[in-house]
C-alpha positions in Angstrom: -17.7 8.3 -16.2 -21.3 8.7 -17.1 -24.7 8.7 -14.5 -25.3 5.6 -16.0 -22.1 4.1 -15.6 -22.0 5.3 -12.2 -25.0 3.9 -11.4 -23.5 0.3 -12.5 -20.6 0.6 -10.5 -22.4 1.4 -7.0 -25.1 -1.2 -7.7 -22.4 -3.4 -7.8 -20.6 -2.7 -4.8 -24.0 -2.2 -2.9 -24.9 -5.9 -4.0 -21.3 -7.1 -2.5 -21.1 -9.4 -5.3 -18.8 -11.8 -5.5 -15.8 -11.0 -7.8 -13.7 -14.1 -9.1 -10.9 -15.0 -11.8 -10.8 -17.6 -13.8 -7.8 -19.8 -15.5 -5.2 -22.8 -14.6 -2.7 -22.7 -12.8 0.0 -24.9 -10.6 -0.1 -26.4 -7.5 0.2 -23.9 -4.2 -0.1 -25.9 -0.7 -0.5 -22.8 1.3 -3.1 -21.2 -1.0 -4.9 -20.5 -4.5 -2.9 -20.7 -7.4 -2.6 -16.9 -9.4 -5.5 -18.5 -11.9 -7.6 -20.7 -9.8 -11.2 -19.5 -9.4 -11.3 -17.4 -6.7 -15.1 -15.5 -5.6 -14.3 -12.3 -3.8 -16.9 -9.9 -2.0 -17.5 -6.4 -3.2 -15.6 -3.4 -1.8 -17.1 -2.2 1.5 -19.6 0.8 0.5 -20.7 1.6 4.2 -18.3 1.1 6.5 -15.4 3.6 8.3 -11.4 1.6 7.7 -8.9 1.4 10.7 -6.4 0.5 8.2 -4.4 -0.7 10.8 -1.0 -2.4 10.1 2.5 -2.9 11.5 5.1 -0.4 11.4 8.2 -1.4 13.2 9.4 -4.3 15.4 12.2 -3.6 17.4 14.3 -5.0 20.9 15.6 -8.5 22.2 14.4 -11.9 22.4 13.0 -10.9 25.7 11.5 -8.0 25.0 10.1 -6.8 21.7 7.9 -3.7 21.1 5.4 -3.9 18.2 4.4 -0.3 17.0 1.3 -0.3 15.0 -0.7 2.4 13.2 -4.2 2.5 12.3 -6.8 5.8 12.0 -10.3 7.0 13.6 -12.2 9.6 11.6 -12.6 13.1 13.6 -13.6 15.8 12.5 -14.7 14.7 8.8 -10.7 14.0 8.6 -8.4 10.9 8.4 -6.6 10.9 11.6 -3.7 8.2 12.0 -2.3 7.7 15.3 0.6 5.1 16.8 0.5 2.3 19.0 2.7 0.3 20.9 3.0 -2.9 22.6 5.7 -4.6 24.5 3.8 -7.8 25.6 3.1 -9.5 22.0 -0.2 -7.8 21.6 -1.7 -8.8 24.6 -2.4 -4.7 25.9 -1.5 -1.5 23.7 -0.5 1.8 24.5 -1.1 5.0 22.4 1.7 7.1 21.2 0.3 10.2 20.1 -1.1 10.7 16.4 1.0 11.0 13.8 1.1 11.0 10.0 1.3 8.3 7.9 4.9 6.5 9.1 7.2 4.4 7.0 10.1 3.1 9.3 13.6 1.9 8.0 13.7 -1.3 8.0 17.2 -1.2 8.7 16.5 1.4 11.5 13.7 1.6 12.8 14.6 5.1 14.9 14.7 6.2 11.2 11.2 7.1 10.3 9.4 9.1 7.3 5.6 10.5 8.0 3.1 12.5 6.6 1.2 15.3 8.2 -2.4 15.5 8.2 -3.3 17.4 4.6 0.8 17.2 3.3 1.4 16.2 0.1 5.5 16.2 1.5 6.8 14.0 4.2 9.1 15.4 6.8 12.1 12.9 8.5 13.4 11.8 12.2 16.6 10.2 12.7 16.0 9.9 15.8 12.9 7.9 16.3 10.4 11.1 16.3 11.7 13.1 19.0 13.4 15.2 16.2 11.9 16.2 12.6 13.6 17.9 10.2 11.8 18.8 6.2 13.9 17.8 3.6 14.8 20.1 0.7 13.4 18.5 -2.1 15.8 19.2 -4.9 14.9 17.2 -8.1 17.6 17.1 -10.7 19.8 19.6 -9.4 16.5 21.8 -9.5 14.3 23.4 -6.4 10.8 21.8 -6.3 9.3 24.9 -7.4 11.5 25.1 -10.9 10.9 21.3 -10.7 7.1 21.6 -10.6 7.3 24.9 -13.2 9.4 22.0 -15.8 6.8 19.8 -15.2 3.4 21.5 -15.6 4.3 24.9 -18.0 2.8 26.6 -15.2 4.3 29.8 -12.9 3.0 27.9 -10.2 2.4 24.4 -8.8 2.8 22.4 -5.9 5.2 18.7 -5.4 3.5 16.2 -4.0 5.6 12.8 -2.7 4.5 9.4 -2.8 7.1 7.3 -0.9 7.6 3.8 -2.9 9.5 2.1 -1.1 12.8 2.0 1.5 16.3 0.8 1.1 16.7 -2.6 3.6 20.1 -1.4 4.4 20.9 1.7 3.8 17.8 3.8 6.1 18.1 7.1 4.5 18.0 6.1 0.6 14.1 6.4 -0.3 12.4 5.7 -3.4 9.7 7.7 -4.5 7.1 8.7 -7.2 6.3 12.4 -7.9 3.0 14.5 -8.8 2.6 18.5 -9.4 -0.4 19.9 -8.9 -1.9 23.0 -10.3 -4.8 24.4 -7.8 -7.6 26.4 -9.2 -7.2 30.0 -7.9 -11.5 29.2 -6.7 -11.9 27.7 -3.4 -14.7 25.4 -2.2 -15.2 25.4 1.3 -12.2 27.1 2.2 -9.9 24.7 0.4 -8.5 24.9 -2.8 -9.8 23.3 -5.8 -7.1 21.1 -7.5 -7.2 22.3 -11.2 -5.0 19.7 -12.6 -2.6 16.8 -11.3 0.5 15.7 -13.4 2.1 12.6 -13.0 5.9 12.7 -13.6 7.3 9.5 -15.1 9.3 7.3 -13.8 10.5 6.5 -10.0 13.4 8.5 -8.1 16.0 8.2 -5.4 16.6 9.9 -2.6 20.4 9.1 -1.0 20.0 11.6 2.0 16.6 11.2 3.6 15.3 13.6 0.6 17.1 16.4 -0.2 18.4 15.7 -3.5 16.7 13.7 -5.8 17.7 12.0 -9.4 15.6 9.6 -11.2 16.3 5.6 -10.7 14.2 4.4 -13.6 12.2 5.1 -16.3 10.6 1.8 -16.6 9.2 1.3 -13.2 7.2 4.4 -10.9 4.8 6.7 -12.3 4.1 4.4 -15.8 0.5 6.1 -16.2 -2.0 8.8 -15.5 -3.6 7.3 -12.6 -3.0 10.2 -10.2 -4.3 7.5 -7.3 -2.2 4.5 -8.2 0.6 4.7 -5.7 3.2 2.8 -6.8 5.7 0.4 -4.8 9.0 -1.1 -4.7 11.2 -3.9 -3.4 14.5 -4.4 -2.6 16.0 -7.4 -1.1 17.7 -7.4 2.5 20.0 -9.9 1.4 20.8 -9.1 -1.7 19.7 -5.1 -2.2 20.7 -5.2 -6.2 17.8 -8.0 -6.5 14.4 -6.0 -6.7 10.5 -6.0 -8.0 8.1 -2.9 -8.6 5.3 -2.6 -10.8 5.8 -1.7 -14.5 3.2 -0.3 -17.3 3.0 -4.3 -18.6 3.1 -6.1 -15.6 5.3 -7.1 -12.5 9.1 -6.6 -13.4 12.4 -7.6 -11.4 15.9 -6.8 -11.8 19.2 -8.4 -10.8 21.7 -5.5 -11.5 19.7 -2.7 -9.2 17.5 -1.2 -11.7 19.3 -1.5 -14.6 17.6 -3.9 -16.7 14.3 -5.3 -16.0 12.3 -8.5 -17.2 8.7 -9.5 -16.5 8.0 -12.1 -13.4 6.6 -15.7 -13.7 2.8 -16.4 -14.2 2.3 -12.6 -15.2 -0.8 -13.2 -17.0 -2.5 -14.7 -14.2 -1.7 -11.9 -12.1 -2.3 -9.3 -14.6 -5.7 -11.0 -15.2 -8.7 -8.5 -14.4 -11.5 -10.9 -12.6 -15.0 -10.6 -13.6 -17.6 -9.3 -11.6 -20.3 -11.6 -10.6 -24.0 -10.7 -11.7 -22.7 -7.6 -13.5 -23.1 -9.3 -17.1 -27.0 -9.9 -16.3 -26.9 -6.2 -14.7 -25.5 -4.3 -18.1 -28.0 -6.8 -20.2 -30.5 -5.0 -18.1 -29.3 -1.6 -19.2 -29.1 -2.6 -22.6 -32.7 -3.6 -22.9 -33.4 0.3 -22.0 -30.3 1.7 -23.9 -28.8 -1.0 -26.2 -25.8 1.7 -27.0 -24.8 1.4 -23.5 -20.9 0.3 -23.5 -20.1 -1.2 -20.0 -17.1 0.9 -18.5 -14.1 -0.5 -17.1 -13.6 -1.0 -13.4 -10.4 0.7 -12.0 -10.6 -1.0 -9.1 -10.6 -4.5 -10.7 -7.2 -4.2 -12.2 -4.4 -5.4 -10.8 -3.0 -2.4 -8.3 0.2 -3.3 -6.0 0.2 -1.4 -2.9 3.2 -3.4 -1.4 6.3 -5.4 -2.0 8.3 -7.0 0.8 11.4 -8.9 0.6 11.9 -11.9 3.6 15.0 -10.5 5.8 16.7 -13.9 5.2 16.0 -14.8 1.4 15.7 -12.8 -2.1 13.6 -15.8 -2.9 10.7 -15.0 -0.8 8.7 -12.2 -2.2 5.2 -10.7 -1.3 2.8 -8.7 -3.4 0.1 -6.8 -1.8 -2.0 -5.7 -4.0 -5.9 -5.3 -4.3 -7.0 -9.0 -4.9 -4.9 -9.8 -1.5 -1.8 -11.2 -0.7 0.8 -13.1 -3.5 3.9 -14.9 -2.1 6.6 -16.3 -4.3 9.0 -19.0 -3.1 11.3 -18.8 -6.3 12.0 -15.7 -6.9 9.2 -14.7 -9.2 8.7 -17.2 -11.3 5.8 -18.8 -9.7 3.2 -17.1 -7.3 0.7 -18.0 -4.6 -2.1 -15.9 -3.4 -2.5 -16.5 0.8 -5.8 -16.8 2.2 -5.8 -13.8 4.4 -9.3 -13.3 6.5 -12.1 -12.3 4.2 -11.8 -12.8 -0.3 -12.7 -9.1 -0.1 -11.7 -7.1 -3.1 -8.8 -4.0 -1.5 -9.3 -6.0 1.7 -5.4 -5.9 2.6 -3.3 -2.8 3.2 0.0 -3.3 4.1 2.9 -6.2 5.5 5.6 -6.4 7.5 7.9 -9.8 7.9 9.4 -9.9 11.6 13.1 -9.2 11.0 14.2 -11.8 13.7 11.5 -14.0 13.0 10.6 -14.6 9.3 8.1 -17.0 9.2 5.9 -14.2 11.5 4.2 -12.5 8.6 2.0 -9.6 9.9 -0.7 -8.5 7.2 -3.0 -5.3 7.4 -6.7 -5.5 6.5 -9.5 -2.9 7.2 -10.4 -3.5 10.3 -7.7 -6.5 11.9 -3.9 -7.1 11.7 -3.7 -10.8 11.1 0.0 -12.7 12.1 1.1 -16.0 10.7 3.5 -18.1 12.6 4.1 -20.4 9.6 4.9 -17.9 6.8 2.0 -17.3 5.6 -0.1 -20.7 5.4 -1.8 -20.2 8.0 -3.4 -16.6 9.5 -5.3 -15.9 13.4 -6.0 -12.6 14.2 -3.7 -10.7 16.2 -4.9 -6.9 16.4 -9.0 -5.7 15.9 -9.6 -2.2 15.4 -13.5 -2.7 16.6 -12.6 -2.8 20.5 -14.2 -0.1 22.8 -13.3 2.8 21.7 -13.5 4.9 24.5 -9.3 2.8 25.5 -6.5 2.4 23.3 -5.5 -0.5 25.8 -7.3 -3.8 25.2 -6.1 -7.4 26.3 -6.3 -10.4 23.6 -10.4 -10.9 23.7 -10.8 -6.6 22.8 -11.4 -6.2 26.9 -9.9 -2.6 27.9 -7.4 -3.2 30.4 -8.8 0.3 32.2 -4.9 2.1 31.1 -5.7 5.8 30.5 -5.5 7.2 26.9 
């Protein structure tokens, strides 16, 4: 991307102009239809994420302890850390900082993370007391000879992107694969990636990671986009049943990866919305440089970051992806996107469904988690990353409770 094309992009995003989609669609009672018109604000351009969202929920009727995890920037570096809370929200505790975490759904004492600067994730059985890294054989092949197949090059790192984890089974993982090939210069003490390769397709993992074969050739890594980090979905009820993102679309399958076939309505979620007040920007340009071609935005196209099966129903699906929160009530074939706090463009950033309590649909946003009681009509907040930060504890208004970090 050219200085001028940069300069589009960020006068866009500084303007927070409102993005929106247009087209028809059905009728949705708890939302907007896939095609209705929908105006969006910008992406933030100024303002530090929490990211915080819900990892596990675990225990009895009586007592159930919510972990969540969100970050705080230190040092110039990401830093996620864990918290936890035993009375519904209401005070939190802090659990130390961790990586990024992905739990079993299944098992929740089963956890995958990421440390800080990994491109591989290491494994705890036992609910992080113990971690073990898993061996990371690819096709019968050491990552390194992996890595060496993939790039032509003596030497070049694997880096992990976990997709998704099976509902039942808490040690098979799905995953997406990169190598990297790092400039022998160094900036700053840290080396200069030279050149990232994307390895097709999606893989599985049927012992927390140690052996690897690949699961599908249609779904995972379908194109360059080193970024894009690709998701899947497997139903608790019915694990054959699952969605992921192909090159063309949405995709499902009913035979556990088999054969795939496109979802309902796929246009309408495939559809890239315009953004407001850019036309009358490039015409601008143009009048200076009428050869001026306006780029594409990456960040407009439809990017799925999530896909969660209900506990209780292959039915009920949800998409997170970067223009929010879909839910489907049939399986697919028709599509409703929830309104979910603020119609901000990459607002949302992760979902978990309460496995003892399905209609309790706990969404991830920048700054807040928001909880539905209702499945997803209906959203309050429930966690707010701007409390004091000098306490990890705060009570239902953002109030520290005065419990020591």
């Amino acid at each position: 991307m050219g200085r001028t094309e940069k300069l589009i992009v960020l006068m866009l995003i500084t303007m927070n102009c409102a993005l929106f989609a247009s087209s028809k669609g059905g009728t949705c009672e708890c939302g907007a239809d896939p095609g209705e018109r929908i105006h969006y604000l910008g992406p933030f351009a100024d303002v530090t994420f929490h990211d915080p969202s819900v990892v596990s929920i675990t225990g009895g009727p009586s007592r159930r302890i919510i972990r969540i995890q969100e970050s705080e920037m230190t040092a110039g570096e990401v830093t996620p850390f864990l918290l936890e809370s035993s009375d519904n929200g209401s005070t939190w505790t802090a659990r130390g900082k961790w990586g990024w975490t992905s739990a079993s759904p299944s098992d929740p004492r089963f956890i995958y993370t990421y440390s800080s600067g990994c491109q591989l994730f290491s494994t705890s059985s036992d609910g992080g007391h113990h971690w073990r890294t898993p061996a990371y054989t690819v096709d019968s092949r050491p990552k390194e000879d992996f890595c060496r197949m993939v790039t032509g090059r003596p030497v070049a790192e694997l880096e992990v992107g976990i997709a998704g984890i099976h509902p039942r089974e808490p040690a098979t993982v799905y995953a997406v694969f990169w190598a990297t090939v790092y400039s022998p210069r160094a900036h700053a003490g840290y080396a200069e990636v030279e050149k990232t390769y994307s390895v097709p397709g999606m893989y599985v993992s049927r012992d927390a990671g140690d052996h690897w074969t690949l699961f599908s050739e249609t779904v995972g890594n379908v194109s360059d986009d080193a970024d894009a980090k690709p998701s899947i979905g497997v139903s608790p009820s019915n694990p054959d049943f699952m969605m992921a993102q192909s090159a063309a679309g949405i995709v499902r399958t009913n035979d556990g990866g088999k054969h795939w076939s496109a979802v309902g309505q796929q246009l309408e979620l495939n559809r890239v919305p315009e953004l407001a007040g850019r036309a009358e920007l490039v015409a601008q340009i143009q009048k200076k440089d009428p050869k001026f071609v306006p780029p594409e935005l990456e960040f407009l196209k439809l990017h799925v970051t999530g896909i969660v099966f209900s506990p209780s129903s292959s039915s009920n699906v949800f998409l997170v992806t970067n223009k929010g929160v879909y839910r489907t009530e049939d399986a697919g074939d028709t599509w409703c996107l929830l309104r979910v706090g603020e119609r901000r463009i990459s607002e949302v950033s992760g979902l978990l469904v309460d496995p003892q309590n399905p209609s309790r649909i706990f969404v991830g946003t920048h700054q807040k988690i928001m909880v539905s009681d209702d499945g997803g009509c209906h959203f309050r907040p429930f966690f707010d990353s701007r409390r004091p930060r000098g306490n990890r504890n705060q009570d239902l208004a953002g109030r520290p409770t005065g419990a020591r970090r």
